[in-house]
C-alpha positions in Angstrom: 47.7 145.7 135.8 45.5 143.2 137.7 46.7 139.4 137.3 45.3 135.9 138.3 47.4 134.4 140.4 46.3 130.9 139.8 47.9 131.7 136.1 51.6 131.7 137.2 53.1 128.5 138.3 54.8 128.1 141.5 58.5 128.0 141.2 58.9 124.6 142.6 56.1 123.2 140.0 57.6 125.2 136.7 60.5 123.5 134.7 63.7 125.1 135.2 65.3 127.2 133.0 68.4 125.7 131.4 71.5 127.3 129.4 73.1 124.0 128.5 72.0 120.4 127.8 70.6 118.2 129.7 72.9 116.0 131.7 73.7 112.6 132.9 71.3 110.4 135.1 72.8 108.9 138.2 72.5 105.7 136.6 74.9 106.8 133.4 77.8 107.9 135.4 80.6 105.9 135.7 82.5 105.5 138.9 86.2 105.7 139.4 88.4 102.5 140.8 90.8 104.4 142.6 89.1 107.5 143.7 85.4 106.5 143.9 83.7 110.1 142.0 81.5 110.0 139.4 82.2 110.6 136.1 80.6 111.1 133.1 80.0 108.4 130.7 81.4 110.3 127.9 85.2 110.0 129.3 87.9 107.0 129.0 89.7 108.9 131.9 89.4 109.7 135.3 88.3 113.5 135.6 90.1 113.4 139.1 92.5 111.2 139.2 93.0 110.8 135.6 92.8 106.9 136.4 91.4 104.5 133.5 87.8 103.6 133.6 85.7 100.8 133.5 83.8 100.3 130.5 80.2 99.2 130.4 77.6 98.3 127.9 76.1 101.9 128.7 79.1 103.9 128.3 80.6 102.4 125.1 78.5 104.3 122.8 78.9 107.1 124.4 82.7 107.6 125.4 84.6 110.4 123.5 88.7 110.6 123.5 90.3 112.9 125.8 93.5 113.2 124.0 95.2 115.6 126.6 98.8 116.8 125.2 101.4 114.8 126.8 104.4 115.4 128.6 107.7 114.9 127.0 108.6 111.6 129.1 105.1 110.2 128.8 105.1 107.0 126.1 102.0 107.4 124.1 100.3 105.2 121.7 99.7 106.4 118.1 96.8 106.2 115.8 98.0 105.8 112.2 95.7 106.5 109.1 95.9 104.3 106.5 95.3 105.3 103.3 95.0 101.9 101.4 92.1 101.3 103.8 90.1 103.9 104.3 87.3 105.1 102.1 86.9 108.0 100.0 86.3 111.1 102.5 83.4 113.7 102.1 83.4 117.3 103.8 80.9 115.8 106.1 82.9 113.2 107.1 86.5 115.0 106.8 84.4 117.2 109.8 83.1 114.4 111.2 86.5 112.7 112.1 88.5 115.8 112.4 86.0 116.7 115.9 86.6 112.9 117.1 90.6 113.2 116.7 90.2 116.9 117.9 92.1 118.1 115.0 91.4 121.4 112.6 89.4 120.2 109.4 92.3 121.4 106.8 94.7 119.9 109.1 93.2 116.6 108.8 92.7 117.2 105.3 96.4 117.9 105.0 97.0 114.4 106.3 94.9 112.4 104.4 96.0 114.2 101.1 99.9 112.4 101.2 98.5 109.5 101.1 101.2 108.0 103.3 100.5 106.3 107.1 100.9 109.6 109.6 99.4 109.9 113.2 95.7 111.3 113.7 96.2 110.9 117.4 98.4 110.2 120.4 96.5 109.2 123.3 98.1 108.6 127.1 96.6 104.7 127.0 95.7 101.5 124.9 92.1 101.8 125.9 91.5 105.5 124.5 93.7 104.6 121.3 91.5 101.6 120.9 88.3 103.8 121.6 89.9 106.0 118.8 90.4 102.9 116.1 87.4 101.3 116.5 85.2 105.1 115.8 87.2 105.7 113.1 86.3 102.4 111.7 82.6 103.2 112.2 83.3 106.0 109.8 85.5 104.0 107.2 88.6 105.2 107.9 91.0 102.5 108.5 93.7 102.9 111.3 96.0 101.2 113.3 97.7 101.6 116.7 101.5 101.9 117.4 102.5 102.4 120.5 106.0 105.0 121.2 107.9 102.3 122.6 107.8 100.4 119.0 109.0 103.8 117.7 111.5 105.3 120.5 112.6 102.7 122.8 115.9 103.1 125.0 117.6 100.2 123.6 116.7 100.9 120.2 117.5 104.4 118.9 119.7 104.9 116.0 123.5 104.6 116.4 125.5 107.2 115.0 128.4 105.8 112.7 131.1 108.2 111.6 132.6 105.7 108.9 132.0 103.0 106.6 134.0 100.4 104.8 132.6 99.1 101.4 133.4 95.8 101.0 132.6 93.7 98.4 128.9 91.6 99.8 128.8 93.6 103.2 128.9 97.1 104.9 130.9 97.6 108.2 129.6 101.0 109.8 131.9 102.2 112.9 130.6 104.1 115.4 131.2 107.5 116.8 134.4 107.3 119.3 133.4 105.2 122.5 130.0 104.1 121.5 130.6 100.2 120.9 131.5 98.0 118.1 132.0 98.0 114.5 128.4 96.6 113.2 128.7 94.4 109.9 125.8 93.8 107.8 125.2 92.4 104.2 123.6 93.9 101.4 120.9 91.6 101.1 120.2 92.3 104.9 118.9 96.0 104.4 116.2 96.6 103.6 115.3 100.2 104.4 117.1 103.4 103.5 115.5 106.8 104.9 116.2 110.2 103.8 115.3 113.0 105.8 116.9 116.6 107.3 117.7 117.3 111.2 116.4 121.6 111.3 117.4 123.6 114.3 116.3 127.2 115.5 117.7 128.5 118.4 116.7 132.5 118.9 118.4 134.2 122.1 116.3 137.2 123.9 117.9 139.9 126.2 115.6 141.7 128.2 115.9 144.7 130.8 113.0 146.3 132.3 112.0 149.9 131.3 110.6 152.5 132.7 106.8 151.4 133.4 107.9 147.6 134.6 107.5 146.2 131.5 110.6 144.3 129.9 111.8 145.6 127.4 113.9 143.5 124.3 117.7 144.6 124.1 119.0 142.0 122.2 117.8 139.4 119.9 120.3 136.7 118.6 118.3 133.7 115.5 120.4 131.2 114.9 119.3 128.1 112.5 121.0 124.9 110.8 120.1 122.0 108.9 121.8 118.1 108.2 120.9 115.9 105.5 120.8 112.4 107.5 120.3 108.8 106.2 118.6 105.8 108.7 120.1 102.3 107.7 117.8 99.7 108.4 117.1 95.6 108.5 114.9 93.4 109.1 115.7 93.2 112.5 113.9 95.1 115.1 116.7 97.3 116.5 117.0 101.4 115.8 119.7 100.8 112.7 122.8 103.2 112.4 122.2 106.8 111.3 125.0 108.6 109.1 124.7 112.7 109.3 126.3 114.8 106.6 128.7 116.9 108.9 130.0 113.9 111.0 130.9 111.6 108.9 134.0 110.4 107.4 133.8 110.1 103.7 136.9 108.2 103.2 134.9 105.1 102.3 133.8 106.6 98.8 137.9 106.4 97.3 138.3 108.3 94.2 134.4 109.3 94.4 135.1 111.7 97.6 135.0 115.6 96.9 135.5 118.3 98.7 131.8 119.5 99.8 129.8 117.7 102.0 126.7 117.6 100.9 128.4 115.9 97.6 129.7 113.5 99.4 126.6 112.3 101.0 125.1 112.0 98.1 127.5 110.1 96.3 127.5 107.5 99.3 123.5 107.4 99.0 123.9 106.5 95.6 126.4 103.7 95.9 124.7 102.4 99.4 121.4 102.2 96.9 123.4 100.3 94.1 124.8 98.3 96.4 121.6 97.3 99.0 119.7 97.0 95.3 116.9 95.1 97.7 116.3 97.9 100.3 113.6 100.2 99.9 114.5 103.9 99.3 112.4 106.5 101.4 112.8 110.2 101.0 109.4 110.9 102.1 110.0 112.8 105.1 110.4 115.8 103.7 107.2 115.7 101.5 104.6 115.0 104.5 106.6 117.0 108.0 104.1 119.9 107.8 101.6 117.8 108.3 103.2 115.1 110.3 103.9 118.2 112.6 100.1 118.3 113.4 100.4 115.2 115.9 104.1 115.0 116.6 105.3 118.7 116.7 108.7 119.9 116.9 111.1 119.4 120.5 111.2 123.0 122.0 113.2 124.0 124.8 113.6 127.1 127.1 116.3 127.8 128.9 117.2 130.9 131.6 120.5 132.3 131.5 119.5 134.1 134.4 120.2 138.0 135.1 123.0 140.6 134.5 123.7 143.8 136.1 124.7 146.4 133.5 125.3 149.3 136.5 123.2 149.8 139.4 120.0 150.0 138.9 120.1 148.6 135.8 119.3 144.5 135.4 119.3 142.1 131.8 117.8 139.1 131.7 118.6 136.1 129.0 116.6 133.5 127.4 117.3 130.8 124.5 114.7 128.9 122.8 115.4 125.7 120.9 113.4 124.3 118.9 114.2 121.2 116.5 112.9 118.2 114.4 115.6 115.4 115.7 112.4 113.2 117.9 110.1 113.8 115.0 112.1 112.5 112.2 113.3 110.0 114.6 109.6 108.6 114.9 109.4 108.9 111.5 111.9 106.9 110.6 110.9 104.5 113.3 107.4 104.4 112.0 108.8 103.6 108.0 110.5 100.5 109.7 107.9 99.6 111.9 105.7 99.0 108.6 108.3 97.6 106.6 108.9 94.6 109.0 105.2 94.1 110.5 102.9 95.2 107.3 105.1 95.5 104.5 102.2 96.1 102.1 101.7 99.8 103.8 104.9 100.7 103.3 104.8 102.5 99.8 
């Protein structure tokens, strides 16, 4: 069919067609320190180099967290919710928050509803955990940040004691063989008892390959065990001594002592409680791991055993997985303290 030609617009002249938004100006894009590329104004983070950048009047408003999963040797810096502080949260909202922290909507919500302090996020910097508290408290939700080495220093993780003595206005814990000095504390100088259980799964896979190179499963071993454990804490800023149910002597308890374990370390919970009557008793763990899981997940390991021969031809290969909640509860426990001794009125 005949057409005018003047009607269709020349390519350079017509507006281009575009499947996504509209992007950055020149002017928005923030440039990198240490490599010198562009990035967009949106980011807290290097998108090369992963180095920290500048913030400008521009780019505030606009910068979103990264929150990348860290590595396990990377320190981190959490952002706690606060219950007492936060207002009451709609749908809107829940969704609202749950797309800033990158988090699942019922996972958030599972968070919010224990109504205790738990991680929303764990960001690689101060700056992006700092980005994080000050959004949320655009939105009402009142946070704070800890950073991992107030929770899981080296010179502060819990000391295993193996035995206590009872005496009359102080506890004397002794540690596991070769691992220092008897401590000696009063009972008016702890103040924080916390409950919790040490899980571990550790499933073993023998493979072969079969007849169409695919590996085929020969043998699968699941192991699993769990520890009621107890943190001792005071006032002071160090990791306390941590007593486990199945390596501990129970001699301390006298007449008290039976035969089962799990007795036992109950009976010594009890008469630490009556004793420390000032301490503050928290068996909350329990309660709130699912969704404490969201942030800080479980420790899980993989390790090769390497390959068989069964006869020629023929080759096996092993594999154990381990996964446990030892570095969760451990931050856990960490974080219960942590509030006790700087902001004692969150500690419920």
């Amino acid at each position: 069919m005949p057409f005018d030609e003047k009607e269709i617009p020349l390519i350079g002249d017509a507006e281009p067609l575009r499947s996504e938004p509209r992007g950055f100006t020149p002017e928005q894009m923030v440039t990198c320190e240490a490599c010198l590329r562009a990035n967009p104004p949106t980011r807290t983070s290097c998108l090369y180099c992963a180095a920290q950048l500048r913030a400008t009047a521009a780019s505030a408003a606009l910068q979103k967290p990264t929150l990348r999963q860290l590595e396990k040797w990377e320190q981190g810096f959490n952002t706690i919710f606060l219950p007492d502080k936060s207002a009451q949260l709609t749908e809107e909202s829940l969704a609202a928050v749950a797309e800033l922290v990158r988090l699942k909507t019922e996972d958030l919500k599972r968070i919010v509803e224990t109504g205790v302090p738990l991680p929303l996020a764990r960001a690689a910097s101060s700056d992006e955990a700092s980005l994080i508290e000050g959004k949320l408290a655009e939105m009402g939700v009142g946070t704070m940040v800890v950073a991992d080495s107030d929770l899981i220093a080296e010179d502060s993780l819990q000391k295993r004691a193996r035995a206590f003595e009872l005496m009359e206005s102080a506890l004397v814990a002794h540690p596991a063989a070769g691992s220092g000095e008897a401590w000696r504390v009063t009972w008016a100088e702890i103040g924080l008892l916390v409950a919790g259980r040490l899980f571990v799964r550790q499933l073993e896979v023998e493979e072969r390959k079969g007849r169409r190179a695919e590996m085929e499963i020969v043998d699968a071993r699941e192991m699993s065990a769990d520890e009621v454990v107890l943190d001792i804490y005071t006032s002071e800023r160090d990791g306390g001594w941590r007593i486990a149910a199945g390596n501990f002597d129970f001699s301390c308890l006298g007449a008290q002592k039976g035969l089962i374990a799990s007795q036992n370390f109950s009976t010594l919970v009890t008469v630490l409680r009556e004793r420390a009557s000032a301490a503050l008793y928290d068996d909350s763990y329990l309660r709130v791991r699912h969704a404490l899981g969201v942030v800080w997940p479980l420790e899980q390991q993989t390790e090769a055993r390497g390959w068989r021969r069964e006869r020629p031809g023929r080759v096996h290969t092993e594999a154990i997985t381990r996964s446990d909640n030892e570095m969760q509860f451990t931050r856990y426990s960490r974080l219960r303290h942590y509030l006790s001794v700087n902001h004692p009125g969150l500690n419920r």
